[in-house]
ChimeraX commands (.cxc) that place a marker at each C-alpha (Angstrom):
marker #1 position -49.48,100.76,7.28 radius 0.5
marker #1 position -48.37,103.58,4.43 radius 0.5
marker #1 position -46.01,103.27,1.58 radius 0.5
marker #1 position -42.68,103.71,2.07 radius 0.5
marker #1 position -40.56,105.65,0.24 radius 0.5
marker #1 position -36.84,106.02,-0.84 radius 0.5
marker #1 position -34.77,108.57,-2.37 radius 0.5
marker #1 position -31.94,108.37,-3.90 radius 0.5
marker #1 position -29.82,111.31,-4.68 radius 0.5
marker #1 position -26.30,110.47,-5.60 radius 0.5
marker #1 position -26.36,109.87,-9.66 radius 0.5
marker #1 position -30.18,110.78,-11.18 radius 0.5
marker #1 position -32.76,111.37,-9.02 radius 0.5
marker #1 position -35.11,108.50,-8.26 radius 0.5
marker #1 position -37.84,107.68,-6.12 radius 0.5
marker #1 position -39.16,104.68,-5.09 radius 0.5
marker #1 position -42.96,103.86,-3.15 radius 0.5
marker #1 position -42.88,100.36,-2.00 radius 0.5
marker #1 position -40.07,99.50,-4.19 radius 0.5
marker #1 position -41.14,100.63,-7.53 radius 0.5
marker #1 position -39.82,103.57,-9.45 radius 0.5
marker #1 position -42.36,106.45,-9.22 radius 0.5
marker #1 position -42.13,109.12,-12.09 radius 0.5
marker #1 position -40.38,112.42,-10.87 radius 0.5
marker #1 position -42.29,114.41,-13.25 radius 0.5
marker #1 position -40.55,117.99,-15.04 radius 0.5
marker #1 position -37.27,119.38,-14.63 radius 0.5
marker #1 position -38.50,121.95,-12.38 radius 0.5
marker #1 position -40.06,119.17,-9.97 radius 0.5
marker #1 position -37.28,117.63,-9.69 radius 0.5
marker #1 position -34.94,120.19,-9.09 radius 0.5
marker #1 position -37.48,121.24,-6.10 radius 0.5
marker #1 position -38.04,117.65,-4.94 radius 0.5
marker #1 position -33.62,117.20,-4.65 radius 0.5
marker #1 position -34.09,120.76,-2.70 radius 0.5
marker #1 position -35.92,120.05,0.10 radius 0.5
marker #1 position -34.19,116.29,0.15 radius 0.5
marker #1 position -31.00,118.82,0.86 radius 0.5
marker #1 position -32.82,120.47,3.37 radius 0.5
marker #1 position -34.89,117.87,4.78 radius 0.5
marker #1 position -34.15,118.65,8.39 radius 0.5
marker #1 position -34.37,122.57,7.89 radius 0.5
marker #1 position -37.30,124.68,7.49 radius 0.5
marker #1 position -37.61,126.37,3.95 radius 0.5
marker #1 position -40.08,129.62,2.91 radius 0.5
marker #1 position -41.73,130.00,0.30 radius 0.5
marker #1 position -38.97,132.40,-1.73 radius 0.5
marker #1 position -36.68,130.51,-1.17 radius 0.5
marker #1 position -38.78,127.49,-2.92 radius 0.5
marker #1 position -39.88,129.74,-5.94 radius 0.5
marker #1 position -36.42,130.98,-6.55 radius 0.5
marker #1 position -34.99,127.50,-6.94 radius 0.5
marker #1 position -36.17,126.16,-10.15 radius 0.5
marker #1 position -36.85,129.36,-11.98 radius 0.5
marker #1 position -33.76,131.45,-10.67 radius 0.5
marker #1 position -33.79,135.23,-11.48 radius 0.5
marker #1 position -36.10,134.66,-13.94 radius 0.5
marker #1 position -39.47,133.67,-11.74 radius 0.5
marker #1 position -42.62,133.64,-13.13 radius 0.5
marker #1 position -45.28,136.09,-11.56 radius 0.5
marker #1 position -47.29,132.84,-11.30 radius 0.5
marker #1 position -44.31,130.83,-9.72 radius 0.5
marker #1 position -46.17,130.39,-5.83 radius 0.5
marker #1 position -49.46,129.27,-7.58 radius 0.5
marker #1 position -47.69,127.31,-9.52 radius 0.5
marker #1 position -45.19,125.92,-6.78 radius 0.5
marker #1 position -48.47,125.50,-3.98 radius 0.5
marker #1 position -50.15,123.78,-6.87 radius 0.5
marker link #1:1,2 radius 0.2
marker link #1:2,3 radius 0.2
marker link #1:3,4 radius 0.2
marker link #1:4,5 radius 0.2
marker link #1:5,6 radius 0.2
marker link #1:6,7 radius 0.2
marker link #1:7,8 radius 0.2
marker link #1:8,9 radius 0.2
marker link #1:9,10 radius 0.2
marker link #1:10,11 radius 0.2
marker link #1:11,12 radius 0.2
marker link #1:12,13 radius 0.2
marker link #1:13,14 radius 0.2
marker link #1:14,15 radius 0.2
marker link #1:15,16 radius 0.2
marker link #1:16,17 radius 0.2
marker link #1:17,18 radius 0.2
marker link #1:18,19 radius 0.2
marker link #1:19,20 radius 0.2
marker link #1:20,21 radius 0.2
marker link #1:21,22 radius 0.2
marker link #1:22,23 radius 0.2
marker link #1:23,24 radius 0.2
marker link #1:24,25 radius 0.2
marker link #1:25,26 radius 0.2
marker link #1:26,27 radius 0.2
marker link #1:27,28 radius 0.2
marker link #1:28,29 radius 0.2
marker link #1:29,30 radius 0.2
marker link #1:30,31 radius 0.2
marker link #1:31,32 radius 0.2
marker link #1:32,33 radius 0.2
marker link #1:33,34 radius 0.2
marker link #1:34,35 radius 0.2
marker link #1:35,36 radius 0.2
marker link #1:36,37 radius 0.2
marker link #1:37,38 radius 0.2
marker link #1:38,39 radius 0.2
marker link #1:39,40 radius 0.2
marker link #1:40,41 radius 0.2
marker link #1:41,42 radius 0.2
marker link #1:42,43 radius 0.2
marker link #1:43,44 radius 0.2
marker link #1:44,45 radius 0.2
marker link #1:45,46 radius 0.2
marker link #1:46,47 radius 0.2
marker link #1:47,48 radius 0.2
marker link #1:48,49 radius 0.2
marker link #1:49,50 radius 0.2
marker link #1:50,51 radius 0.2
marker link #1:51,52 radius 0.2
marker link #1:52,53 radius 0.2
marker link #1:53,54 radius 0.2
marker link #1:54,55 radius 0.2
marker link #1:55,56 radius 0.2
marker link #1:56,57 radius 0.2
marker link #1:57,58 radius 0.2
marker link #1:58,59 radius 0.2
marker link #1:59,60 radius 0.2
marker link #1:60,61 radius 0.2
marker link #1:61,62 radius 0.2
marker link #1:62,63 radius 0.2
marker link #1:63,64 radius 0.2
marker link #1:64,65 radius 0.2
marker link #1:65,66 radius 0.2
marker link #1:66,67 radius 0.2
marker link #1:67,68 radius 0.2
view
């Protein structure tokens, strides 16, 4: 059977596989991780994604950065 995940969204974000906190990682990450947990039933391209955390200012790197 996999691991089992929760999110939890209202207050800081935190995730949890099997019950134990997981690290979120950057700013950025996390910002793109509550994203798609607000559009988790929608689909999402890829500008859309790479506009998120980085705004008006997005690296020319941002999609290699994002697929990575």
């Amino acid at each position: 059977m996999g691991a089992r995940y929760e999110f939890k969204v209202l207050g800081p974000l935190e995730v949890r596989r099997d019950g134990l906190v997981v690290s979120t990682g950057a700013a950025k990450l996390r910002v793109l991780l509550a994203d798609l947990l607000a559009d988790a039933i929608r689909v999402v391209c890829l500008d859309t994604l790479v506009s998120r955390p980085w705004g008006e200012e997005t690296p020319g790197r941002a999609r290699n950065t994002l697929q990575n």
